[in-house]
N, C-alpha and C positions, 0 to 999 in steps of 0.2 A: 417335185423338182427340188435338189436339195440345194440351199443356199450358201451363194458366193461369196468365198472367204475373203476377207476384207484384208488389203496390205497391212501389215504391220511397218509404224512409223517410225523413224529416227529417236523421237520422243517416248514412245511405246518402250523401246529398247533401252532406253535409258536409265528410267524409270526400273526396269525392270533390273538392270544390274544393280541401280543402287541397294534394289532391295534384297538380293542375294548377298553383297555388300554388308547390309549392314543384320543379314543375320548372321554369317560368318563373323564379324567382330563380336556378336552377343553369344555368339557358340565359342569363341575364345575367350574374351572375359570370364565365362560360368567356368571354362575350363581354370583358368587361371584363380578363380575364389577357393574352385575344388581341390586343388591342386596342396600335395604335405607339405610345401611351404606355409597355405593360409590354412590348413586342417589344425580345429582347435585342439582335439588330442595331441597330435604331433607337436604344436606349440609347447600344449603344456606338459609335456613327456608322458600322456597318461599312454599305459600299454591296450594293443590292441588285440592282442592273441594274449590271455593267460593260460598256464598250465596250472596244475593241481599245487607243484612245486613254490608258485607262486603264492596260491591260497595258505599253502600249510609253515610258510616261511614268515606270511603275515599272523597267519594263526598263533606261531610260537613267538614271537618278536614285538607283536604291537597289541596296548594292551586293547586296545577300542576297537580292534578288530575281534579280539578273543570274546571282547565285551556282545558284541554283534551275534555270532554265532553261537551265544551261550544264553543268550535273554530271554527268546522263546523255550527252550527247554527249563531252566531255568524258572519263569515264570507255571510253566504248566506243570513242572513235576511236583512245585510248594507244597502239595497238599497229594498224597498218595492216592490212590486207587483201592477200590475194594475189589478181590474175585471170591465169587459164589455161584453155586450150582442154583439154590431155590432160599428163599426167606424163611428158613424153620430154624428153632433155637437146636434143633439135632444134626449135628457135621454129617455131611454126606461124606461118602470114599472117596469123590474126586475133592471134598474141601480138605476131608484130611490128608490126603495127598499134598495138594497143595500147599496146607499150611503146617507141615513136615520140609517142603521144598522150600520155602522161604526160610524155617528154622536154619538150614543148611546151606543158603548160599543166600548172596544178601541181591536179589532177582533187580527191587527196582534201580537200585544203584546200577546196575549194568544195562540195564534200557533206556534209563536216562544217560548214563555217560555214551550209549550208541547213539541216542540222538543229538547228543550234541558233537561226535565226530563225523557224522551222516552228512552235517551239514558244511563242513568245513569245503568237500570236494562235492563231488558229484551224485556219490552214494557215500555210507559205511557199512559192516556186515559184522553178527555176531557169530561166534566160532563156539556151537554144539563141543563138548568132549565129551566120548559116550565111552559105555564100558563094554564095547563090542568086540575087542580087540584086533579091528582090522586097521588100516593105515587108515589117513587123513583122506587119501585118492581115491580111495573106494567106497564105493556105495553102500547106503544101508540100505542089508535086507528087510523086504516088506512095505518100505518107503515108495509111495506111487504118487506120478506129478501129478496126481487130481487129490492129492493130500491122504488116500487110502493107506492102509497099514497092515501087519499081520499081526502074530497073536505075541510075539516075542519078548517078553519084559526086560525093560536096559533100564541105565541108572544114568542120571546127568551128571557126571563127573566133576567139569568145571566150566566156567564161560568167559568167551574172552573177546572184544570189542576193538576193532580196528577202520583208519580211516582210509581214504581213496588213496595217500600216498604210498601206504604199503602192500596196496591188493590191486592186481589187475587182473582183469576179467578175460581169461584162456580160448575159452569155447562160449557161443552159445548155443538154443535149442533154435535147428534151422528150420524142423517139422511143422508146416500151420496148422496140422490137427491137431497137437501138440497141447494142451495146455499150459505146458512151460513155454510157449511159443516166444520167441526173443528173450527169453530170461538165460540166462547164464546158467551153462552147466560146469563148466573146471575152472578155480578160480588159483591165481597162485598170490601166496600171500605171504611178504615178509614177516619171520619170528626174532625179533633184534634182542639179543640176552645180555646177559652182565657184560661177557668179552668177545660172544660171538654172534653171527647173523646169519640165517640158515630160511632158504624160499622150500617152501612147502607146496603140492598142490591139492587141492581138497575140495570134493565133490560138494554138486549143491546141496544133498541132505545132511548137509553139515554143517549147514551156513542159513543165518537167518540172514536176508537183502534187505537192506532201507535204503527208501528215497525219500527224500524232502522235497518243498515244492515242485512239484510234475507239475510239467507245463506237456508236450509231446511225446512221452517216453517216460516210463512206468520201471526205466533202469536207469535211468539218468535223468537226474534233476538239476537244479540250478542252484549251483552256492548259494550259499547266505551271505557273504560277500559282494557278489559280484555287483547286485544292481549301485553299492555302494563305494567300489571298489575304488575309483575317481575321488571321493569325498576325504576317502581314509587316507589317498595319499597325500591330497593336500592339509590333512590333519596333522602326516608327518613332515610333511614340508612345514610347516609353523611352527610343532613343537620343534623341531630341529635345526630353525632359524631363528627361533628366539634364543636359544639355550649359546647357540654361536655368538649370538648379537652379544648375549649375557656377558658371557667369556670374552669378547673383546672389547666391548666398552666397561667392563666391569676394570680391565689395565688399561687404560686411553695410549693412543699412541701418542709420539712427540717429533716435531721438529725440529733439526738444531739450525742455525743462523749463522752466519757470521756476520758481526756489528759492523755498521758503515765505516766506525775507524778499521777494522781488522781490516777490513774487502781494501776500503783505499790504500793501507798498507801492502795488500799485494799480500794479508795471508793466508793457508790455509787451511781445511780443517784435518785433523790424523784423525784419519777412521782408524784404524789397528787401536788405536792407544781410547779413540772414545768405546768404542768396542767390547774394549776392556772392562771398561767403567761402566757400559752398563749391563753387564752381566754381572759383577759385583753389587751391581744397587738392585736388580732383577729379582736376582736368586738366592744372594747374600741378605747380608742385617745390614749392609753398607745403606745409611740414607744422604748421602751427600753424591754430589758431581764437580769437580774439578773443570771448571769452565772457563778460560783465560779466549779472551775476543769472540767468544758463542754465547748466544739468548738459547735457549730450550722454549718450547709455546709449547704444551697440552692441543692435542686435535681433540675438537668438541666432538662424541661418541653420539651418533644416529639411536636413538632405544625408541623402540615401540612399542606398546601394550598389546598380547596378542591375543588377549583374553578374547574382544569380539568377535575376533575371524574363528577362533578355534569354538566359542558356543555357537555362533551361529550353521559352523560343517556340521558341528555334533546334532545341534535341531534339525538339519536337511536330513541327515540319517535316522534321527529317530523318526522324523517323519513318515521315511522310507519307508523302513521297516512296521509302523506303523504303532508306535507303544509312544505314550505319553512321555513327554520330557523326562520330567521329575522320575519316573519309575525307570526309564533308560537309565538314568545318573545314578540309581542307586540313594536317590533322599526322600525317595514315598515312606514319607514317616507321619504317624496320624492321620491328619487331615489337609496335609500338603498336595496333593494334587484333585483337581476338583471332582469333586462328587459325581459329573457326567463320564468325566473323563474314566474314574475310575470301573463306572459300569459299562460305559463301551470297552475297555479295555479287557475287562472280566469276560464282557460277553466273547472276544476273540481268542482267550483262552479258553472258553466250554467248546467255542466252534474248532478251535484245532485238536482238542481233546476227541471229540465227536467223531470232526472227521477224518483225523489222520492220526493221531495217536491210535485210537479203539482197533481201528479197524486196518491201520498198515503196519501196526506197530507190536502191541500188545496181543492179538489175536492171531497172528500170524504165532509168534513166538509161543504160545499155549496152546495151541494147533499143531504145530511142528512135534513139542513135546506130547501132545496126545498120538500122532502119530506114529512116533519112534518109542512108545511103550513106558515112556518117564512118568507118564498120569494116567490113571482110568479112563476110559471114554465116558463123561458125564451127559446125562439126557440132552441139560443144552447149559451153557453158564452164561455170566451175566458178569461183565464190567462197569462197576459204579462208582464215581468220580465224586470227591464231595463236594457240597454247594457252595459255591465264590460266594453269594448271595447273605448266607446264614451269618449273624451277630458274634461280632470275635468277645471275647468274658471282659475286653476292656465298654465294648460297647453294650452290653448289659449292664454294664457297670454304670456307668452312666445316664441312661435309659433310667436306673431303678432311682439313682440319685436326683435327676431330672423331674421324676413323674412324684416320691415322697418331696418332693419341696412344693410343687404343685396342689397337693393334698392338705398339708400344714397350711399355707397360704390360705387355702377353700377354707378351711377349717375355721383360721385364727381370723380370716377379713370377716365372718358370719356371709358368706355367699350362700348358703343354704337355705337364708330367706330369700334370697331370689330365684334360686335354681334347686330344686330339691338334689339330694344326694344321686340318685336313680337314674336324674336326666343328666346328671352333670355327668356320670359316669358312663352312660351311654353315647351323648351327644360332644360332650369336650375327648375323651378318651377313648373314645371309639371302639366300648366293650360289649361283645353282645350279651342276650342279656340271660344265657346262661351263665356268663361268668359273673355277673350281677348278682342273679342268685345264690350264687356259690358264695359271693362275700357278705350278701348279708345274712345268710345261714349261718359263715362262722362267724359272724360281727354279733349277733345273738346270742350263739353258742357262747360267746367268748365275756359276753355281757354278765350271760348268766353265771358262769364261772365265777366272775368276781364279786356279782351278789352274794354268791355260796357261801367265798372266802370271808366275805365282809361281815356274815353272820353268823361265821364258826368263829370271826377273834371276837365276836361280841358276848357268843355264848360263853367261850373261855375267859374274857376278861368276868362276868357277871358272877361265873363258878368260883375264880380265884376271889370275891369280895366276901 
């Protein structure tokens, strides 16, 4: 039997509106926090939509943005790259090739200047010129999206690097069997010359694609900007409110007055005629003012130091981005940034190297030229990067002058009755003890030598007597 529903009371109901009541109120408040009036970007004018136009306006204009998008490349490219077919002192045909191909166009310069335009927008793309003699639009023969090739030997003519403001992407591949699948097939790309500007459209085996951080999309990536893009404006919001401040408190303004006798007089002041005068004292060598019943007072000028606001945006960015202060600023000199810092830092340049230089970057671009016929097909090559790790000649340098002071010391204090030579060299210097052997082999050799010499000037001092 199912059970009888129980009236609802006056009280019940009440109860109940108020609580509709008061979530409506709490549904309009949230509304009202949300709302572009209280929305902190809108406050602070930062933009919410950017375009490319925007990135590359910052890119050319300010210099901490340039600084942003050039740091990682920058950092990574310091130290070049080796390419090699196999470890033999004998050049193979794909190295001489190769290193025929660098003789003749200067390669890394244009892979490091494509990564640092890559990053500016969304992608950037290098421009193959081949000596096929067909247009830019058309395909080269033998070129297959799974990177296969025919037998046809071409020459790389020249190479040329551009960013997302000049190049927009035409077509893509719509086929999902496709191994070009979503990559761009017709790209058209402004040629801007000394007096003219001419859009070209040019197939993809024409074009090597970069993206920089891929986050969803393997065609589009994320500015190097962008996570920061907030920081840099209020960067130029400071440098550009101090430089004002400068400029106006640097000439104070003034007030003029009329003295309690003038005003009781009933006189007052000629603007035209003071007017005059100070554009004379302004602009002129005039340093006087003609003041008859007017005081002048100096307004005290508001100046602020903007040094802390502007290092502290700069540390939230380099933070960003992830590179140590010091080495963002451009004063990692020495031993100026600490020692951890340094090898974490190292270590995120071998990791960008690794994994996106090697393998999005430079592999693709020697790939592309092994298939359009510019290089031999070699068995297999190898990209090798030098070690961040290895001792720069100033830190040898030091090292050597460090461990001979250490030695003289052993030497001069007699620690060799406490320690013999052997242990000291093994256990303080941490040598093994093949290289122990090695030095008292020539510490012997070396003994004997001047035994030698010391009983050759003996014999000749005895002969000449």
């Amino acid at each position: 039997m199912a059970e009888e529903q129980k009236p609802v009371t006056s009280n019940e109901q009440l109860q109940h509106m108020f609580r509709n009541e008061a979530v409506t109120l709490r549904r309009e408040l949230l509304q009202r926090l949300l709302s572009p009036a209280r929305n902190i970007d809108t406050e602070c004018q930062y933009p919410t939509d950017l375009t490319i136009e925007d990135y590359k306006g910052f890119f050319d204009r300010h210099g901490l943005a340039k600084r942003v998008v050039e740091v990682w490349p920058e950092e990574c490219w310091k130290l070049l790259p080796e390419i090699y077919e196999i470890e033999d002192k004998e050049e193979t045909e794909f190295e001489k090739a190769v290193n025929a191909l660098f003789k003749r166009l200067p390669i890394w310069y244009y892979l490091s200047r494509a990564d640092v335009l890559s990053g500016i927008g969304q992608f950037g793309v290098i421009l193959l010129g081949l000596n096929d003699g067909k247009p830019l639009s058309e395909p080269v023969m033998g070129v297959e999206a799974n990177g296969g090739r025919g037998d046809t030997k071409r020459e790389l003519l020249f190479l040329q690097t551009f960013d997302q403001s000049v190049v927009t992407i035409k077509e893509s591949e719509t086929t999902a069997t496709n191994p070009r699948y979503g990559f761009p097939t017709r790209y058209e790309i402004k040629f801007e010359g000394t007096n003219t500007t001419e859009q070209k459209i040019v197939h993809w085996s024409r074009i090597i694609h970069l993206v920089d951080n891929r986050t969803v999309s393997d065609v589009l990536g994320v500015p190097r900007m962008k996570p920061v893009y907030n920081n840099l404006l209020d960067v130029k919001k400071i440098s550009g409110g101090s430089g004002e401040m400068f400029w106006k408190g640097g000439f104070p303004g003034y007030s003029f007055e009329l003295t309690p006798e003038a005003e009781k007089a009933g006189a007052t002041i000629d603007e035209e005629s003071m007017k005059d005068q100070l554009f004379l004292w302004g602009q002129g060598l005039q340093r006087w003012l003609m003041l008859t019943g007017v005081s002048a007072k100096s307004l005290q000028p508001q100046a602020v130091n903007p040094s802390g606001h502007l290092e502290w945006h700069v540390r939230l960015i380099a933070m960003a981005l992830g590179i140590p202060y010091r080495i963002f600023m451009g004063t990692e000199e020495g031993k100026l940034a600490g020692v951890q810092d340094k090898k974490v830092h190292n270590s995120r340049i071998s990791r960008r190297r690794e994994s996106y230089l090697t393998p999005l970057v430079i592999r693709p671009f020697f790939d592309r030229l092994i298939a359009l016929g510019c290089l031999p097909k070699p068995t297999e090559y190898k990209v090798k990067w030098p070690d961040l790790e290895s001792p720069t000649e100033m830190d040898v340098a030091d090292i050597a002058m460090k461990k001979t002071d250490a030695f003289a010391k052993y030497v001069a204090g007699g620690v060799d009755a406490l320690l013999p030579p052997r242990s000291y060299l093994t256990s303080v210097h941490r040598m093994s003890e093949a290289e122990v052997n090695m030095i008292e082999g020539e510490r012997t050799q070396h003994q004997g030598d001047l035994l030698g010499d010391e009983k050759e000037d003996e014999d000749k001092g005895d002969n000449e007597k």
